[in-house]
BALOBA-1460 file (C-alpha; in Angstrom, 3 decimals):
// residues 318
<rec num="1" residu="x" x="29.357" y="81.485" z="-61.695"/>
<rec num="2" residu="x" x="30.856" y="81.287" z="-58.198"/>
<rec num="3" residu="x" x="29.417" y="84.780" z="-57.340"/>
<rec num="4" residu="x" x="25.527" y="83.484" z="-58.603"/>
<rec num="5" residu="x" x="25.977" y="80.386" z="-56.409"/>
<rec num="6" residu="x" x="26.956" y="82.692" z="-53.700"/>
<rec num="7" residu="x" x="24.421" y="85.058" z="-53.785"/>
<rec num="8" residu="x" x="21.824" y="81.503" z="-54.715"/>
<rec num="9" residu="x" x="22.769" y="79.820" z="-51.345"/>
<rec num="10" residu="x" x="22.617" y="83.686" z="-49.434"/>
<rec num="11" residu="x" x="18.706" y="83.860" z="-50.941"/>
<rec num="12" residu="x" x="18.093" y="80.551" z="-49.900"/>
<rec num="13" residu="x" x="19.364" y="81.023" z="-46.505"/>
<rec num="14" residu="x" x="17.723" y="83.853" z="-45.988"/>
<rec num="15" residu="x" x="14.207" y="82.042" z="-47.312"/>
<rec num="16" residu="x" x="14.711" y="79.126" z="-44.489"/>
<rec num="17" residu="x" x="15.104" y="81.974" z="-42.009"/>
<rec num="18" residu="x" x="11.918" y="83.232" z="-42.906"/>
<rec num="19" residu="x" x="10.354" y="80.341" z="-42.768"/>
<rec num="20" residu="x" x="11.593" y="79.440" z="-39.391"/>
<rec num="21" residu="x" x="10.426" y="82.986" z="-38.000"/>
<rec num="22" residu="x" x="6.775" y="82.789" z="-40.079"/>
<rec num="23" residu="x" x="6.399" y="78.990" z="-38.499"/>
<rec num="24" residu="x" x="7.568" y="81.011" z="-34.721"/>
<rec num="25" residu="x" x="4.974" y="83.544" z="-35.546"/>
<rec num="26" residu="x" x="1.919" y="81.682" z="-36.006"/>
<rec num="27" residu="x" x="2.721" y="79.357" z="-33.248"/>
<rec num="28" residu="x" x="2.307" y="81.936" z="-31.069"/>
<rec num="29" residu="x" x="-0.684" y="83.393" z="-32.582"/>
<rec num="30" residu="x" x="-2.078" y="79.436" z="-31.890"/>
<rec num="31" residu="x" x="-0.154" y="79.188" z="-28.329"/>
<rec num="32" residu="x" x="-2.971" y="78.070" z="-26.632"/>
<rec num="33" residu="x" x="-3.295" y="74.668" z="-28.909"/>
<rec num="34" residu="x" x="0.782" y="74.201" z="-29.341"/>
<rec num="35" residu="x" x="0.806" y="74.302" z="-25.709"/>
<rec num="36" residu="x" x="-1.904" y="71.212" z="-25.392"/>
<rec num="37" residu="x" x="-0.394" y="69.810" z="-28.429"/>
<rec num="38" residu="x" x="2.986" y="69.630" z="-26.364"/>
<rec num="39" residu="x" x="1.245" y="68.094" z="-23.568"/>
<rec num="40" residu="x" x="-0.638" y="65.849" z="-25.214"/>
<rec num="41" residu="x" x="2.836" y="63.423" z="-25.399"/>
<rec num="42" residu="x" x="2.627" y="63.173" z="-21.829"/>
<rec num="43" residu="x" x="6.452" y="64.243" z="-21.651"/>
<rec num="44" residu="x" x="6.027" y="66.684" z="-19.360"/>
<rec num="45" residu="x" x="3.435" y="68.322" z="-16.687"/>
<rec num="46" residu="x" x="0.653" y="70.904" z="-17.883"/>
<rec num="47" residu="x" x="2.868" y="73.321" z="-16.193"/>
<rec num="48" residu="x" x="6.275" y="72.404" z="-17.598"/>
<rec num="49" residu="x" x="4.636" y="72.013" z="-21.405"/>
<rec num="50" residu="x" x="3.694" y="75.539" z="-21.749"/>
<rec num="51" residu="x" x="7.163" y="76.779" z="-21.326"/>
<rec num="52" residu="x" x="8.142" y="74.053" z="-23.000"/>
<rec num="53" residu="x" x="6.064" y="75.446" z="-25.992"/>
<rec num="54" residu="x" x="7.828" y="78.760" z="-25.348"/>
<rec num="55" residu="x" x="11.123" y="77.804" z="-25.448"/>
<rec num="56" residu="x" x="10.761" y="75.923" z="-28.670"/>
<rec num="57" residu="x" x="9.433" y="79.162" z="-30.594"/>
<rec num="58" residu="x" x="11.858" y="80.770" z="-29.094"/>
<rec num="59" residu="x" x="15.188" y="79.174" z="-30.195"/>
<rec num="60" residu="x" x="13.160" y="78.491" z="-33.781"/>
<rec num="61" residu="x" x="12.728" y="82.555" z="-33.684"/>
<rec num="62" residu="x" x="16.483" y="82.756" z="-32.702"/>
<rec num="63" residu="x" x="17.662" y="80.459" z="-35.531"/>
<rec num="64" residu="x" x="15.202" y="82.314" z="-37.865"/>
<rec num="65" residu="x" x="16.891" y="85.947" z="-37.358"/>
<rec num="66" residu="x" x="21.095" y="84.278" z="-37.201"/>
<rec num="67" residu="x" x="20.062" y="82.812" z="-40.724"/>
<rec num="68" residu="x" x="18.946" y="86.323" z="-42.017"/>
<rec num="69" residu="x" x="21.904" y="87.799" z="-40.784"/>
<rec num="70" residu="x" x="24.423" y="85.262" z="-41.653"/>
<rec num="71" residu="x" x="26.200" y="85.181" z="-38.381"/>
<rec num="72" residu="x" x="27.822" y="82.314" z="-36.824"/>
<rec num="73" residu="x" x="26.770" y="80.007" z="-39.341"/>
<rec num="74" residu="x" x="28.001" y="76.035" z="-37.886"/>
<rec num="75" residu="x" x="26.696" y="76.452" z="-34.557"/>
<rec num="76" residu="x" x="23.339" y="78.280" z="-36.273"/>
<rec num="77" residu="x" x="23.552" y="75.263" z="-38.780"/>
<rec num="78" residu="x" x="24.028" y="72.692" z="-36.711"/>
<rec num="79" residu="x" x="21.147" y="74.055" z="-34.124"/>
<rec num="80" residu="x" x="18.958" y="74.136" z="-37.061"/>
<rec num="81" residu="x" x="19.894" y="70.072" z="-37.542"/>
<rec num="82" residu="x" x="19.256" y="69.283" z="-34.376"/>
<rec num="83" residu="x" x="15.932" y="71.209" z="-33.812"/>
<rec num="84" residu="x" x="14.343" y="69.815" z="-37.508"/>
<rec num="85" residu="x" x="16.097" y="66.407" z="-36.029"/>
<rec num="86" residu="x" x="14.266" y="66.162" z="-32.864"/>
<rec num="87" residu="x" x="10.960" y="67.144" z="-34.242"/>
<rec num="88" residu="x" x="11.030" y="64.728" z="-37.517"/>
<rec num="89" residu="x" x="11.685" y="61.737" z="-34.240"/>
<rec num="90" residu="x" x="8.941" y="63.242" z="-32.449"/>
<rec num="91" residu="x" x="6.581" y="62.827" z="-35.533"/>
<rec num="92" residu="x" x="7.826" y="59.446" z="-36.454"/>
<rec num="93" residu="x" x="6.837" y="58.480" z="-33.075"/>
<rec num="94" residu="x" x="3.611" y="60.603" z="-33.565"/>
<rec num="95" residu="x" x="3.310" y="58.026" z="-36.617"/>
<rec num="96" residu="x" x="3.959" y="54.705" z="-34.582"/>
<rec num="97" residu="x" x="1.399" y="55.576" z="-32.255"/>
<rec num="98" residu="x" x="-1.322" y="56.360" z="-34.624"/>
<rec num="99" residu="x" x="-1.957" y="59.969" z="-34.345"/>
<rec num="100" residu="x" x="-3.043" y="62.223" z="-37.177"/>
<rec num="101" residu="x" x="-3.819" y="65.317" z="-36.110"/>
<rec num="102" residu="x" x="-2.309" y="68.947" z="-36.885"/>
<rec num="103" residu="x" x="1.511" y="68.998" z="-35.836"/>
<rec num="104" residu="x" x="1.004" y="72.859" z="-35.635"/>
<rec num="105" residu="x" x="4.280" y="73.800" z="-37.092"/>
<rec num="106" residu="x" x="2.704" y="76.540" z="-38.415"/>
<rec num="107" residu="x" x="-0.296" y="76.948" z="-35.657"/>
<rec num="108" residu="x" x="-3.802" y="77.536" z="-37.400"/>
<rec num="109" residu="x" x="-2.668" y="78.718" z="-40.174"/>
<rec num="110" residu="x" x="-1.674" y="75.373" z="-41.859"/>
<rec num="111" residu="x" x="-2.604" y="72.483" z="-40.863"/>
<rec num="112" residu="x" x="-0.182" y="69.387" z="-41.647"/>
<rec num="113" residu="x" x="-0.351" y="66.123" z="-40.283"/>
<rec num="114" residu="x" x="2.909" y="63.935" z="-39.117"/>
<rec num="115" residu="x" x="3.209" y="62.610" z="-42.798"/>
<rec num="116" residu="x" x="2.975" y="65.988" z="-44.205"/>
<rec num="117" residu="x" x="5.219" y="67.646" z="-41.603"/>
<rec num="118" residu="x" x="7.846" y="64.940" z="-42.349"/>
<rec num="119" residu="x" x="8.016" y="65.916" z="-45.719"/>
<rec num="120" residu="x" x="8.662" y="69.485" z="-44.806"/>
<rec num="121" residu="x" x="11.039" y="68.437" z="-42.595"/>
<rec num="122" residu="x" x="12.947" y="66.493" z="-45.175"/>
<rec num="123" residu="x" x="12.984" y="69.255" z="-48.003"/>
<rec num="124" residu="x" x="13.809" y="71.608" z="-45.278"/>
<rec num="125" residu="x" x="16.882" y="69.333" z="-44.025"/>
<rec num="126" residu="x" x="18.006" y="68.771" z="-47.629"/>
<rec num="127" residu="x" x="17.952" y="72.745" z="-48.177"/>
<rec num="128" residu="x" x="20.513" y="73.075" z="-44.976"/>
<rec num="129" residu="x" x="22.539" y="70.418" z="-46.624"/>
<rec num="130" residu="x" x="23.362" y="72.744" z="-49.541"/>
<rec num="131" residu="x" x="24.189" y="75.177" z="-47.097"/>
<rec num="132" residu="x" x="26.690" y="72.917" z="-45.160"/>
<rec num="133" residu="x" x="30.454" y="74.195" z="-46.387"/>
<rec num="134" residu="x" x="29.032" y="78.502" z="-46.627"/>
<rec num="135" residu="x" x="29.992" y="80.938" z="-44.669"/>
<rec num="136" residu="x" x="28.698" y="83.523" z="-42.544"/>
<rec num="137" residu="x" x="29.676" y="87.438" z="-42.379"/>
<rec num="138" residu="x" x="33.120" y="87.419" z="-39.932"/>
<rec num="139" residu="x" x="31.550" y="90.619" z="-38.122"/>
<rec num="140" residu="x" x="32.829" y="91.092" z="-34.535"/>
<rec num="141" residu="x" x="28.990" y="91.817" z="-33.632"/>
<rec num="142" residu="x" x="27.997" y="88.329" z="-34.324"/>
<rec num="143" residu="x" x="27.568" y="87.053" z="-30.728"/>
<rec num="144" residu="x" x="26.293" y="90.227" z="-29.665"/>
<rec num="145" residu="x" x="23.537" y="89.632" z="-32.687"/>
<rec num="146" residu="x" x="23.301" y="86.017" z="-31.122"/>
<rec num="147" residu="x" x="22.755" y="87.860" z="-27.819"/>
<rec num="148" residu="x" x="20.211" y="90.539" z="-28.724"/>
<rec num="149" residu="x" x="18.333" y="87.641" z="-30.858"/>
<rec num="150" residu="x" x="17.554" y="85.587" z="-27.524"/>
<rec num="151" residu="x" x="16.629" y="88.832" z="-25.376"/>
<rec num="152" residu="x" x="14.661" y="89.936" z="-28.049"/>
<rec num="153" residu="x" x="12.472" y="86.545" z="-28.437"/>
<rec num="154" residu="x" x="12.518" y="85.537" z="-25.160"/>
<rec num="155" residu="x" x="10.936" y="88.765" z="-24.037"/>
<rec num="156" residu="x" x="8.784" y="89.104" z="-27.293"/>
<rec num="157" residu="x" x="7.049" y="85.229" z="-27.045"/>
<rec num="158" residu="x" x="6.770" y="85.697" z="-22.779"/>
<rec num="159" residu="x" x="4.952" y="89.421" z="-23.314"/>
<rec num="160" residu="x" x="2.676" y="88.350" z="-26.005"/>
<rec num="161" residu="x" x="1.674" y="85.385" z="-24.725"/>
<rec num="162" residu="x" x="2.902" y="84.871" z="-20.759"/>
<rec num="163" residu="x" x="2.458" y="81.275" z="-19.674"/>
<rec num="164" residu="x" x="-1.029" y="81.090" z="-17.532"/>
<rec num="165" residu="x" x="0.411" y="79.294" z="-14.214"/>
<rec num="166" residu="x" x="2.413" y="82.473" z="-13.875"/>
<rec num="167" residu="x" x="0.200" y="85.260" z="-14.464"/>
<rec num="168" residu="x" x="-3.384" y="86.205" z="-12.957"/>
<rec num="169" residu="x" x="-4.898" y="84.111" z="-14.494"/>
<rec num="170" residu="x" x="-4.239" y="81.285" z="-13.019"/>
<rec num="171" residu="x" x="-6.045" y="82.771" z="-9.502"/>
<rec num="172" residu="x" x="-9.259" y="80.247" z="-8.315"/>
<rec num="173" residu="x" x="-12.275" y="81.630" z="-10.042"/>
<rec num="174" residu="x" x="-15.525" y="81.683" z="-8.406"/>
<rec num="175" residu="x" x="-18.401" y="82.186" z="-10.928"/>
<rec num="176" residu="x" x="-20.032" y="79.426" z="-10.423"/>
<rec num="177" residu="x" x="-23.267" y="80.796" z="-8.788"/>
<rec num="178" residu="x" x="-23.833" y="77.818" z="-5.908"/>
<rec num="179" residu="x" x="-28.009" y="78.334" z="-4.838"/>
<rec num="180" residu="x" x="-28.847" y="78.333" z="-8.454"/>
<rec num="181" residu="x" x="-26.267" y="75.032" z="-9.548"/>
<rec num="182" residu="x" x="-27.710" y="73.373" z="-6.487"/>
<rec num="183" residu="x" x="-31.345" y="74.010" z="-7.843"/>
<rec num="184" residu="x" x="-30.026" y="72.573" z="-11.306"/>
<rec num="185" residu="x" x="-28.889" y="69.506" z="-10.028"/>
<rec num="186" residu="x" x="-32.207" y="68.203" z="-8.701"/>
<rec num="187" residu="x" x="-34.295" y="69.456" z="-11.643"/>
<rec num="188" residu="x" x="-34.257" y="67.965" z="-15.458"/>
<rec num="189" residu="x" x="-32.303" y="67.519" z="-17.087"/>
<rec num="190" residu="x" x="-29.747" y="67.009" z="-14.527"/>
<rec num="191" residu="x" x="-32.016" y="65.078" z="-12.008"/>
<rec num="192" residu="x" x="-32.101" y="62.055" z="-13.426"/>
<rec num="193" residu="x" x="-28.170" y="61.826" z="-13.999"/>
<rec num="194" residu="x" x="-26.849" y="61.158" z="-10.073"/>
<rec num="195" residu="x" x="-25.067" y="63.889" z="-9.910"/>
<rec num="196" residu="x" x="-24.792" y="64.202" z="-6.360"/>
<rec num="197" residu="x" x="-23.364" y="60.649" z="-6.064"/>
<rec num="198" residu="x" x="-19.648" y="60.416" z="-5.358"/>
<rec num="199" residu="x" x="-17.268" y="62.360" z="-7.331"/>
<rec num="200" residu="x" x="-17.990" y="63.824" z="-10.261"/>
<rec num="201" residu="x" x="-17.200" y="66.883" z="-13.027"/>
<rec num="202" residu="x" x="-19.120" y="68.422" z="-14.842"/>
<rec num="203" residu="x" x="-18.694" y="71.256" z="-17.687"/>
<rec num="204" residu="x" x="-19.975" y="73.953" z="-19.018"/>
<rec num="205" residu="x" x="-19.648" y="74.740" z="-22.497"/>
<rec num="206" residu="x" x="-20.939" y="75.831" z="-25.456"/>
<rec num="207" residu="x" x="-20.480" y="74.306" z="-28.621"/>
<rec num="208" residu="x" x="-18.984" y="77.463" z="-30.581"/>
<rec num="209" residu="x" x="-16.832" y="78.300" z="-27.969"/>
<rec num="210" residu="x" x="-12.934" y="77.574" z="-28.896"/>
<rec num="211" residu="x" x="-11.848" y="78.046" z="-25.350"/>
<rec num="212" residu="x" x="-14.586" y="75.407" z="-24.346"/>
<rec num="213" residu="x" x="-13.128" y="73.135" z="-26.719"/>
<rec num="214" residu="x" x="-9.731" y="73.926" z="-26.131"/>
<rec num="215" residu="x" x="-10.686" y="72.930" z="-22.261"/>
<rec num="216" residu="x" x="-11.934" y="70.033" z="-23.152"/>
<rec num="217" residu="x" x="-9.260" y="68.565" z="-24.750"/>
<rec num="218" residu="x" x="-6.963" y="69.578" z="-21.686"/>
<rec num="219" residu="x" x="-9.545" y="67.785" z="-19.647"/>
<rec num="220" residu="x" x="-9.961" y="64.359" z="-21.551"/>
<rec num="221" residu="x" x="-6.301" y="64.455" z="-21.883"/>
<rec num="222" residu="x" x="-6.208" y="64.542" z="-18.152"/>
<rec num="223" residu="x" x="-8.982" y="61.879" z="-17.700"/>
<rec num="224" residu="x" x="-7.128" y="59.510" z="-20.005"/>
<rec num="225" residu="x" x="-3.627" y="60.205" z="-18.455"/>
<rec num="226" residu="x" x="-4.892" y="59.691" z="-15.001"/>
<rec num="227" residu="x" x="-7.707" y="56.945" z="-15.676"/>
<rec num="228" residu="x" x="-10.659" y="58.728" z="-14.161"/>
<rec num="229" residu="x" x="-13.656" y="56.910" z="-14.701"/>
<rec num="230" residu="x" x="-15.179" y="58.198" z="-18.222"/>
<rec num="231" residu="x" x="-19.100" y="57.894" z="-16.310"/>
<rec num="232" residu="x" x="-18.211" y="60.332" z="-13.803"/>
<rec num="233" residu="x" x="-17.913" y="63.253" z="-16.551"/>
<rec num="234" residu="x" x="-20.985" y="65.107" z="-17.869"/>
<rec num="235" residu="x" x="-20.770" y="67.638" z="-20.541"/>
<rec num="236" residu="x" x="-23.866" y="70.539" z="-20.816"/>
<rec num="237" residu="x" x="-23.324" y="71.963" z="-23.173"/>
<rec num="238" residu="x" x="-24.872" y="75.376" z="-24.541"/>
<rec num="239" residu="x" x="-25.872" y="75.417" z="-28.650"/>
<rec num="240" residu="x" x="-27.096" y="72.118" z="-30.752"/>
<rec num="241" residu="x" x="-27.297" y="68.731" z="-31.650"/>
<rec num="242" residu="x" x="-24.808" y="69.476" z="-34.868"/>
<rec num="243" residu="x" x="-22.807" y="72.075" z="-33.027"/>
<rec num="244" residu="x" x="-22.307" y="68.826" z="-30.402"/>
<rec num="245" residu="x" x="-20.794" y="66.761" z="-32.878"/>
<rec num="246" residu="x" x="-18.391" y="69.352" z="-34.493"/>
<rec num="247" residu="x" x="-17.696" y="70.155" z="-30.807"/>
<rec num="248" residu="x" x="-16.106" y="66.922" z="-30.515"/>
<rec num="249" residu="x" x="-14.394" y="66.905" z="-33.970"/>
<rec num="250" residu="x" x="-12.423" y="70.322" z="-33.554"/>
<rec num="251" residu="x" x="-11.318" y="69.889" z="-29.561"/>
<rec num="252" residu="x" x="-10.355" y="66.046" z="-29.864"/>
<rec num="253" residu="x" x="-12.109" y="65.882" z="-26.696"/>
<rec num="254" residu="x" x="-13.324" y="61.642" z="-26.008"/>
<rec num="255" residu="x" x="-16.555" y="61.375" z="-26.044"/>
<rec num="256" residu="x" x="-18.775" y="61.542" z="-22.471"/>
<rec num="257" residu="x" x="-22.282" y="62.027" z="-21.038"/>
<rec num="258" residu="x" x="-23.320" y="65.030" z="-22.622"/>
<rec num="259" residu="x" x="-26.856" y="67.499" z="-21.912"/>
<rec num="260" residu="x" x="-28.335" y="70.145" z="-24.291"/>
<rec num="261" residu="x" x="-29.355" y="72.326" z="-21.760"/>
<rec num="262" residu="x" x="-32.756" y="73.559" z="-22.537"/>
<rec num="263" residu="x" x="-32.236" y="76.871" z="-21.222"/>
<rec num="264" residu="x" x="-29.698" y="79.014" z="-21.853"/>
<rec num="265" residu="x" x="-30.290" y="81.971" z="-19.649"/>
<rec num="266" residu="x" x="-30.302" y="79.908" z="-16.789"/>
<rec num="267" residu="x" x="-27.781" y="78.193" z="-17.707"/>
<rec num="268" residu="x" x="-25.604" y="81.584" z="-18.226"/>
<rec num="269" residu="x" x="-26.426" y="83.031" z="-15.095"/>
<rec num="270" residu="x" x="-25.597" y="79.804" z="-13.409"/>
<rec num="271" residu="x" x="-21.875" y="80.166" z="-14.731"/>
<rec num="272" residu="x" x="-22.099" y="84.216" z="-14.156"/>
<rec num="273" residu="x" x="-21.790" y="84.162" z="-17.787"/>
<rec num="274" residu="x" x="-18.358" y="82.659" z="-18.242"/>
<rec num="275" residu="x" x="-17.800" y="79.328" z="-20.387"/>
<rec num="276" residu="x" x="-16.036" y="77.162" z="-20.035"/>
<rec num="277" residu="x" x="-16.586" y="76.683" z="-16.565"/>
<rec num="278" residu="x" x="-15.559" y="73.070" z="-14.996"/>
<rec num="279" residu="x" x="-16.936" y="71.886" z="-11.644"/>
<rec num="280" residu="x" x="-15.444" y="68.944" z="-9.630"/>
<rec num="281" residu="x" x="-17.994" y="67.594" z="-6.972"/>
<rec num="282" residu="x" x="-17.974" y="65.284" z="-4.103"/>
<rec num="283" residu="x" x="-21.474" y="64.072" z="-3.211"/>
<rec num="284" residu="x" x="-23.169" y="67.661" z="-4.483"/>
<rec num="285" residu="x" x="-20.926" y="69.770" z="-2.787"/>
<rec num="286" residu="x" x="-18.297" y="71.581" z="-5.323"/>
<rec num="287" residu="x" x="-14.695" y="70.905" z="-4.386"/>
<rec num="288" residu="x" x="-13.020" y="72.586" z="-7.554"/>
<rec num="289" residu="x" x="-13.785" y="75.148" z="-9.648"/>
<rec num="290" residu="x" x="-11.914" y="76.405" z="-12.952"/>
<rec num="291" residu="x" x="-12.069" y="78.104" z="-16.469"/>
<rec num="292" residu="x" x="-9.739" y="77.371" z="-19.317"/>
<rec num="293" residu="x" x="-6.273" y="79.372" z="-18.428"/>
<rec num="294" residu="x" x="-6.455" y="78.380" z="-14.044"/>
<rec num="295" residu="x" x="-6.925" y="74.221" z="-14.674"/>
<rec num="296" residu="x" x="-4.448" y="73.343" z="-11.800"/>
<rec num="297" residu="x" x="-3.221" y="69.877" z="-12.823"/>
<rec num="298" residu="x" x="-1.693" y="69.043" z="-9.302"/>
<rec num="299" residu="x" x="-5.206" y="69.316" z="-8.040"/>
<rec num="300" residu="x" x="-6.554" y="67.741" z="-10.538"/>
<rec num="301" residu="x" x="-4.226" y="64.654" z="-11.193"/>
<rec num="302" residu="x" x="-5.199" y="64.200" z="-6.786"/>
<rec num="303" residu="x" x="-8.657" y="64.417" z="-7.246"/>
<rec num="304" residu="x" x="-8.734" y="61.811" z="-10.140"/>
<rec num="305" residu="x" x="-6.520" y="59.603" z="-8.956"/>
<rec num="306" residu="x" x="-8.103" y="59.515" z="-5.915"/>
<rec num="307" residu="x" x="-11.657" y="58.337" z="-7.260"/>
<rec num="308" residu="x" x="-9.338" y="56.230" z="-9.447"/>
<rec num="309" residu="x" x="-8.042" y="54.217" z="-6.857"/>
<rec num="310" residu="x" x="-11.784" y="54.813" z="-4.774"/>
<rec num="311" residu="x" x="-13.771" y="53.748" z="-8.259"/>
<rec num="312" residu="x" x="-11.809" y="50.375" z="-8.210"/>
<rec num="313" residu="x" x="-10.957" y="49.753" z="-4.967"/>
<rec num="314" residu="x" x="-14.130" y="50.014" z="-3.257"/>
<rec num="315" residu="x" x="-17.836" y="49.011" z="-3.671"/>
<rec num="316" residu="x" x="-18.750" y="52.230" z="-3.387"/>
<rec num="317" residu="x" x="-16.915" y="54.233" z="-5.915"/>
<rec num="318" residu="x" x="-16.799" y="57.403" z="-3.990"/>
């Protein structure tokens, strides 16, 4: 009897380490939304949440492989506590504040929302209990396991995925072809829209795109964070009416001033044919310029708060 209970609670922890490395796993194959899902809290910066995201896969990938190997098994224990601890008070505050969306616990692959996450998080926390008085393998490897865990993860999660405001990536882009956006702006459907007046964004996007929608949501996260005037951003978007509204649906994006440009070559070689593209403007002349993975929030968060305080403070709301 003792030896099935033994070899019951060794199955078992080896099924809650696979579960933490399968949830590590398709975070990272969904990296892109955990990030924004981390910074949608408002915690931390743009900047700080994607390593923030990292780190968090990370030590769950690191807990994951010290439960498989049943080595050093309070501190792994009590780490695995703590983590399911912090992110069950995270979703009870996701719960006080209304939210509903995908937790992304387990990236695209699942989607649970804060109830349904802190049900997992229960069962998974009542599991550990049962696992509370076993004991782990008394190898003298096991902090060199510990070791080779971290170095493995940390380099794994950085290489597949490295965080955009250290890589390339984040370099100004400049596809934004100026004579032909100029020509835009002063014909329809743009004309009648002020475009030129004051400070103002505007985005290119098309409706199927995932990084346009991803953007998006970065960007009204921004907007709300920072209290930009909503009337200052205009969507033109690149697809149809329908494709608009699921647009809006799967990036969580608020809703702005929105075009369906009529022509979509143009529109293309206007962008060099890269979407998303975001412009920021001051009285028709374009100030900023970025795709999904180089949105600079330090620039940003100025130029916002700068019409912010100019929207409200002035007449003028340049």
């Amino acid at each position: 009897m003792i030896l099935y209970q033994s070899l019951g609670k060794s199955a078992l922890k080896v099924l809650l380490g696979l579960v933490f490395i399968i949830s590590a796993v398709l975070k990272v194959f969904d990296l892109d939304r955990f990030e924004i899902y981390v910074y949608s809290y408002q915690i931390f910066s743009l900047n700080f949440s994607l390593l923030v995201a990292r780190v968090a896969i990370i030590i769950e990938l690191v807990l994951g492989i010290c439960l498989i190997a049943n080595v050093l098994h309070r501190l792994i224990w009590w780490g695995s506590m703590v983590m399911l601890g912090i992110y069950t008070l995270l979703l009870l505050y996701a719960l006080y504040i209304g939210r509903t969306d995908s937790c992304h616990c387990f990236g695209d692959f699942l989607q649970l929302d804060p109830k349904q996450s802190l049900i997992k998080n229960t069962v998974l926390m009542l599991l550990f209990l049962l696992l509370y008085k076993m004991e782990s393998w008394n190898t003298p490897f096991r902090w060199l396991i510990l070791s080779l865990a971290v170095m493995a993860s940390s380099i794994g999660v950085f290489v597949a995925s490295p965080p955009d405001n250290y890589t390339s990536n984040f370099l100004p882009e400049h596809n934004l072809q100026v004579e032909l956006f100029d020509e835009m702006l002063d014909e329809a459907p743009l004309a009648s829209l002020s475009l030129r007046e004051g400070k103002q964004i505007v985005c290119f996007f098309s409706t199927g795109c995932d990084y346009c929608q991803m953007a998006a949501r970065k960007l009204s996260l921004m907007q709300q964070f920072y209290g930009f005037p909503e009337d200052r951003i205009t969507y033109l978007f690149i697809g149809n009416e329908e494709g608009i509204i699921k647009f809006y649906v799967q990036s969580e994006s608020a809703q702005y001033r929105d075009v369906l440009h009529p022509d979509v070559v143009r529109l293309l070689k206007t962008v060099n044919g890269n979407l998303p593209t975001i412009v920021f403007m001051e009285n028709g002349e374009v100030v900023y310029e970025y795709g999904f993975r180089n949105m600079n929030e330090a620039e940003i968060k100025d130029y916002m708060l700068s019409v912010k305080l100019s929207y409200y403070g002035s007449p003028t709301g340049n």
